[in-house]
C-alpha positions, -999 to +999 in steps of 0.1 A: +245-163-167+242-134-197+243-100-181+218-091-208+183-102-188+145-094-197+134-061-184+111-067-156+075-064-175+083-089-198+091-119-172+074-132-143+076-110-114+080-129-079+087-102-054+090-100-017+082-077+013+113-076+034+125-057+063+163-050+075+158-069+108+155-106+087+186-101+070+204-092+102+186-121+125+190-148+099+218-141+071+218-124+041+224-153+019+205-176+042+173-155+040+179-153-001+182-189+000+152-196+014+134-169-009+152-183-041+145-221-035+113-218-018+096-191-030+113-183-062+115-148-058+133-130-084+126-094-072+131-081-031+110-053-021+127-039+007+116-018+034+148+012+031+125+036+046+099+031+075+079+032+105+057+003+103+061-027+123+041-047+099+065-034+068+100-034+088+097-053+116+096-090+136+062-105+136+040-087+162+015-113+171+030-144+172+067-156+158+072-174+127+094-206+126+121-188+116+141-152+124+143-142+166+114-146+185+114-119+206+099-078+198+122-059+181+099-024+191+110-007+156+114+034+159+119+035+124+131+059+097+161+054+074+181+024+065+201+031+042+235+060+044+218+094+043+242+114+017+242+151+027+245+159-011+208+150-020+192+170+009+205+206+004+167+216-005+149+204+025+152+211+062+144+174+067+176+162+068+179+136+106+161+110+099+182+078+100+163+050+122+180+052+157+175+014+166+200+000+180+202-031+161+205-008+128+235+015+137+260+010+114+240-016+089+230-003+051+204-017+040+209-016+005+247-021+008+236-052+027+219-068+003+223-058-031+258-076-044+246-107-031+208-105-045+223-090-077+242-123-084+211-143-080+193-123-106+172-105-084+161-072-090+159-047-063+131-023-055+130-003-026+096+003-007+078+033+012+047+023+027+027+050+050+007+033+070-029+043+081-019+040+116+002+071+130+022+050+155+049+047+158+056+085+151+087+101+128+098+114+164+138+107+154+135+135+127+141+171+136+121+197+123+090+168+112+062+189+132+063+213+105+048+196+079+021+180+098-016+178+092-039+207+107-073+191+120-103+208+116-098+226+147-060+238+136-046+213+155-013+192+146-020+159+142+002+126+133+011+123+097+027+145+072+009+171+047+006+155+010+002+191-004+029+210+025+057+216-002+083+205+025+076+170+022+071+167-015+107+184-018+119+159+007+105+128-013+121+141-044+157+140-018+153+105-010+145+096-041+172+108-058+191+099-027+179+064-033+191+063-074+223+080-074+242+058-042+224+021-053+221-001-078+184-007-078+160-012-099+130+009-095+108+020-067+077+007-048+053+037-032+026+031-011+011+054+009-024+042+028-042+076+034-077+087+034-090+118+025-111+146+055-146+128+051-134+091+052-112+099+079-137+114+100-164+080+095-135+064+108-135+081+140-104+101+130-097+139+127-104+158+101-074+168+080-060+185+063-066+224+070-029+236+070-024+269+048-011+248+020-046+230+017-064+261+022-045+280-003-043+250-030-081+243-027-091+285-031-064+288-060-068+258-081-105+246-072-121+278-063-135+264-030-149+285-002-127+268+024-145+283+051-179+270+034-161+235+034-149+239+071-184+245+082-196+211+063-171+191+074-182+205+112-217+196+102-203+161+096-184+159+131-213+170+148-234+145+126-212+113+134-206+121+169-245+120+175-247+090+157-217+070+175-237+073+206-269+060+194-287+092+184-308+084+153-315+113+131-352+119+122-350+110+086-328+082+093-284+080+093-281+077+052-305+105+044-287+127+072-256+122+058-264+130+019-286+161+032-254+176+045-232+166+014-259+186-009-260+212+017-227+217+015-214+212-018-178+223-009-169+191+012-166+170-017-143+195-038-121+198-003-125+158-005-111+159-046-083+185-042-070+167-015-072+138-033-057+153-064-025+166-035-021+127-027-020+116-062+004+147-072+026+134-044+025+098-062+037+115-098+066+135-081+080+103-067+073+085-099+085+115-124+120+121-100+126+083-103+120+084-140+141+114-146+171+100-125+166+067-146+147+059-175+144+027-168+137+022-134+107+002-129+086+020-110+058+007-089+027+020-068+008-002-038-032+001-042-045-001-004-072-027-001-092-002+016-094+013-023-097-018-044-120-038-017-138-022+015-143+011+007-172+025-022-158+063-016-123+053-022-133+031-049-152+055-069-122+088-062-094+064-074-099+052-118-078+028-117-073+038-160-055+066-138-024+047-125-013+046-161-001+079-160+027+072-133+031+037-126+048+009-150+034-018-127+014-018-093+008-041-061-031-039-054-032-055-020-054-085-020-052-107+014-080-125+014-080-145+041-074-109+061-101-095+043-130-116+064-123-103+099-107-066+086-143-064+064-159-075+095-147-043+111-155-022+085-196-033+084-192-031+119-184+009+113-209+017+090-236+006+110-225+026+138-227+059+110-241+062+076-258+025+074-271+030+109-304+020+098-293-014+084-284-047+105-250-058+101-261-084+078-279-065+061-255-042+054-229-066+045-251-077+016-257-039+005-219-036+006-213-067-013-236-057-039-224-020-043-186-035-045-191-065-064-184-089-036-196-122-035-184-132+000-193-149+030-225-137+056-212-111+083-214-138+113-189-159+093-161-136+082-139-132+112-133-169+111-135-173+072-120-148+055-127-141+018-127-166-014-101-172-037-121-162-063-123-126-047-087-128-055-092-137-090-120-115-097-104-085-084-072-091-103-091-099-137-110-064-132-076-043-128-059-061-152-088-053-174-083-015-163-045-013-168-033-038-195-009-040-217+002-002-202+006-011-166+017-051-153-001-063-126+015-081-092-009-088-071-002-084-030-011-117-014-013-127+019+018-150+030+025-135+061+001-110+074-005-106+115-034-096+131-060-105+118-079-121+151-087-157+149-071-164+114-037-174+103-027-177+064-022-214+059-001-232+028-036-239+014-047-202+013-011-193+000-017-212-032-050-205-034-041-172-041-013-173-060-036-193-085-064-176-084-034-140-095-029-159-126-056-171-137-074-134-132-042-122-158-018-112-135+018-112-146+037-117-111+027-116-079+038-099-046+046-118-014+036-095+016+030-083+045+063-094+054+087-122+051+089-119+086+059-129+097+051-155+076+058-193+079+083-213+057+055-238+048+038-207+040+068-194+018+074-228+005+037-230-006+042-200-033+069-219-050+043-253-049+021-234-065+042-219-095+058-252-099+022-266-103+009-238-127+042-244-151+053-207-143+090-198-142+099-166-160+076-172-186+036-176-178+021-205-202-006-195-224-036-207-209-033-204-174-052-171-178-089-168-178-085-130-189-074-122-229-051-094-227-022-080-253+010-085-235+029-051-242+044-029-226+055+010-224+079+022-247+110+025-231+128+033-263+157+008-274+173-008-249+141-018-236+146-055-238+177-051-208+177-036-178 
């Protein structure tokens, strides 16, 4: 094989979610055998960082036919050697994952010389997820940078704006860059801003002094006119979650105390703007240690699919500005009971004066949905054509500048009654290309998915005539095929 190879955006990306623990239960060269010949993956995604059971971890429903069948209860935090060098600048400096099974084991050490010889690229992943359990509780000093609530309480996940954890991000990343031969990074961070978190049930955040001096320094807001909307709101949704119904009905409510309050949406935007900043320091430290590296950002489908605020705060045009290629989560056969959920909310807050059917349809309409009735979804799941549609419209946002893997649903856990069958697992690696994606991305985790499962993504590329090229055709979408500059060596990585 030439040590010369295509840089990443101009050949077929097939990447994987993987965790540690499948490497350690089942054989590093077994587990890339099984990738390479049935899924012909060409690019792991490894979880170096985490403390997510669905990112890291064994399955946590039900096990797979493959890997240990038995709960691995993941602490989480670090798998890879943390060098001393990179962490002078941050007080965050414990944070190795104390699991037993880990001690001892790099991840990246692991796995690169062997996944290196088969061609694979390697891209480390970080994804927050929305759940706060289990907690960073192996790393000393992590209470600092926590969110404040509304109430100037701590709460469970890390400050996007508290300067601490952006300076410890830039650590790890350089940490990451300097001690590995990888080849780019994959970010992913599943948060929600003070108003979406609080229609969710959840506390309000984030107060902390950083927030409150960011958003009266660089926005101008009266942070203690915001505070008092967002307690009009938690007074607002904790009548309605018990069945009071406002006079004028829950939607008109709700908008009377956004134009009331003015200053809740420009909290909402510069905490928004703190979460993206975040994303462009991880992106902008990776660049700087490497030009090359092939950097990546994970679009929750709680942004591209079940959410209209989150929809409308993130331009997708915006991701150009630090991301060469992103993973917009698309599990649709998830998607029907986890939208199911998510109807089930909003009728219990803002669309309190709609039926759940009813307000499925509004939703579908205000998204662009064309999807199954509400009674249906927990045992049907979404269309592969959601899957193509949705990648067709980002594509149509981000091409030629930014490539487009789309995250489908091979192994994904709890999701009720469902379970993602070969069928679906073509479906939507089908329905990627044809809506102009370039590659795909296997997810949640290899762990929990089926070989038949895995097996089915290489059945479908084998179908579709894919390999590292993507024959013309195949796509319903007509987009130039170019990408960023990277200056001359562009063509090797």
């Amino acid at each position: 094989m030439s040590n010369k190879k295509k840089h990443p955006s101009k050949r077929n990306f097939v990447g994987v979610q993987i965790g540690l623990i499948s490497f350690l239960d089942e054989g590093v060269e077994e587990v890339l055998d099984i990738l390479e010949e049935k899924s012909h993956v060409n690019a792991l995604i490894p979880s170096t960082i985490s403390w997510s059971r669905g990112n890291a971890g064994r399955a946590t429903d039900w096990f797979p036919d493959h890997g240990v069948a038995e709960p691995d209860h993941l602490q989480g935090g670090a798998m890879i050697d943390i060098d001393p060098r990179y962490y002078e600048a941050t007080y965050l400096k414990e944070f190795g994952a104390p699991d037993p099974l880990y001690q001892g084991v790099d991840f990246l050490e692991l796995i690169t010389e062997p996944a290196k010889k088969r061609g694979m690229g390697i891209y480390p992943y970080y994804c927050e997820t929305s759940r706060t359990d289990p907690r960073a509780l192996n790393i000393p000093g992590f209470v600092h940078i926590l969110e404040v609530d509304l109430h100037g309480r701590r709460t469970g996940r890390p400050c996007v704006n508290h300067p601490e954890h952006v300076t410890w991000w830039r650590c790890i990343i350089e940490n990451h860059f300097k001690n590995y031969d990888i080849d780019g990074f994959l970010w992913g961070v599943e948060r929600k801003g003070p108003m979406m978190l609080m229609m969710d049930g959840q506390e309000c955040t984030c107060f902390c002094p950083y927030c409150r001096e960011k958003a009266r320094n660089e926005f101008g807001i009266d942070v203690e006119n915001a505070r008092r909307g967002y307690l009009a709101l938690e007074n607002y949704f904790s009548k309605v979650r018990t069945g009071v119904r406002p006079t004028d009905g829950h939607l008109i409510e709700f908008l009377r105390i956004l134009i009331h309050h003015p200053s809740i949406l420009a909290y909402e935007q510069m905490w928004h703007e703190g979460h993206k900043q975040l994303a462009k320091e991880v992106y902008g430290t990776a660049k700087w240690l490497d030009p090359n590296a092939y950097v990546g950002q994970m679009v929750w489908q709680y942004i591209n699919t079940f959410n209209p605020f989150m929809r409308a705060q993130w331009n997708l045009d915006e991701f150009k500005a630090f991301a060469d290629w992103i993973k917009p989560v698309m599990y649709h056969t998830a998607a029907g009971p986890r939208f199911h959920g998510i109807v089930q909310g909003y009728t219990k807050s803002i669309l309190g004066d709609f039926e759940e059917k009813e307000a499925t349809q509004l939703l579908y309409k205000i998204l662009q949905l064309d999807e199954a009735p509400f009674d249906e979804l927990p045992n049907t799941g979404f269309s592969p054509e959601y899957v193509e549609n949705e990648t067709a419209r980002t594509v149509r946002a981000l091409s030629p500048e930014v490539q487009v893997y789309p995250g489908i649903g091979v192994g994904v856990q709890g999701i009720g009654n469902l379970s993602v069958t070969p069928e679906d697992v073509k479906d939507s690696v089908r329905a990627s290309y044809q809506g102009g994606a370039t590659g795909i991305t296997i997810c949640r985790n290899y762990s929990e998915a089926t070989l038949a499962c895995m097996e089915a993504v290489g059945d479908a590329l084998d179908e579709l005539g894919i390999t590292d090229e993507i024959p013309e055709g195949i796509s319903k979408v007509k987009v130039e095929r170019e990408v960023k500059d990277e200056g001359a060596d562009a063509d090797v990585f």
